[in-house]
C-alpha positions in Angstrom: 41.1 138.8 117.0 38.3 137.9 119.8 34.8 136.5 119.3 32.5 139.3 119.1 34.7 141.7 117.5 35.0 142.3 113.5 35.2 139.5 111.3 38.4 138.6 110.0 37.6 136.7 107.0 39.5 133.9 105.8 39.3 130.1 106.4 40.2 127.9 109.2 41.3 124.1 107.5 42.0 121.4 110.1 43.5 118.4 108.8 43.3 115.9 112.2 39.2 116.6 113.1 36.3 118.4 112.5 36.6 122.0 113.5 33.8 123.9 115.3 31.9 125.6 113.1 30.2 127.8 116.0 33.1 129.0 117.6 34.7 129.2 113.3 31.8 131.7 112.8 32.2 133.5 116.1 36.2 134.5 114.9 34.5 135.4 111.6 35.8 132.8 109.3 34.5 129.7 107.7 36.1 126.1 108.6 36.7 122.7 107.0 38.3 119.6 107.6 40.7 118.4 104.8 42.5 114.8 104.1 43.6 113.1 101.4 46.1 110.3 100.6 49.3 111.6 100.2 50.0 113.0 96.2 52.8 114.6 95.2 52.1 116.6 92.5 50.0 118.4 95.1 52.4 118.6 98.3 54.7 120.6 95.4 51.6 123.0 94.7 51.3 123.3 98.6 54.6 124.0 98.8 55.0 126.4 96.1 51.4 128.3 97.5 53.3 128.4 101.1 56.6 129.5 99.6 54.4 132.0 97.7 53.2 133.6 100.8 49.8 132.5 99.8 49.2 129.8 102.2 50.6 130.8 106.1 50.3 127.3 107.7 49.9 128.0 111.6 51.3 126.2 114.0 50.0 125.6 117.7 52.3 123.3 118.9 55.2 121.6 118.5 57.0 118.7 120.5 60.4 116.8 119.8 59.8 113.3 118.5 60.7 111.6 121.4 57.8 113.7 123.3 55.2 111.9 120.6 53.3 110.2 123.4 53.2 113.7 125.3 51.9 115.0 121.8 49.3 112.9 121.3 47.7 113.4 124.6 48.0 116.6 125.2 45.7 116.9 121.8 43.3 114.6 123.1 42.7 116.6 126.6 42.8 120.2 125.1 40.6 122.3 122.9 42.1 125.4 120.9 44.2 126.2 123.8 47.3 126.7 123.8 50.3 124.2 124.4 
């Protein structure tokens, strides 16, 4: 969907920083930023809500772990564009 055209509802939940809530509301959907120390009890209920089809997790990116350093910066440099 662009900015400008219909909202598309929903929620945008970043877990690494603060996500911009302008450009959030210019997609039509709200955003957050969520962290919390590691629980198990609710990484199963994550999993079962993803396994579900209730939760779509969307990835950007992804980089093998010997490319970590290349991760790392190439998140630091760019915005929501893609990799």
């Amino acid at each position: 969907m662009r900015a400008g055209s219909e909202p598309a509802g929903g929620m945008l939940v970043s877990i690494l920083t603060e996500p911009a809530h302008d450009k959030a509301r210019a997609f039509g959907v709200r955003a957050t930023r969520y962290a919390v120390e590691a629980d198990g009890a609710e990484l199963a209920e994550i999993e079962r809500l993803v396994a579900a089809g209730k939760v779509k997790p969307h990835i950007q990116c992804t980089f093998p772990l010997e490319a970590a350093a290349d991760a790392m910066w190439n998140r630091a440099i760019r915005s929501a564009k893609s990799c």
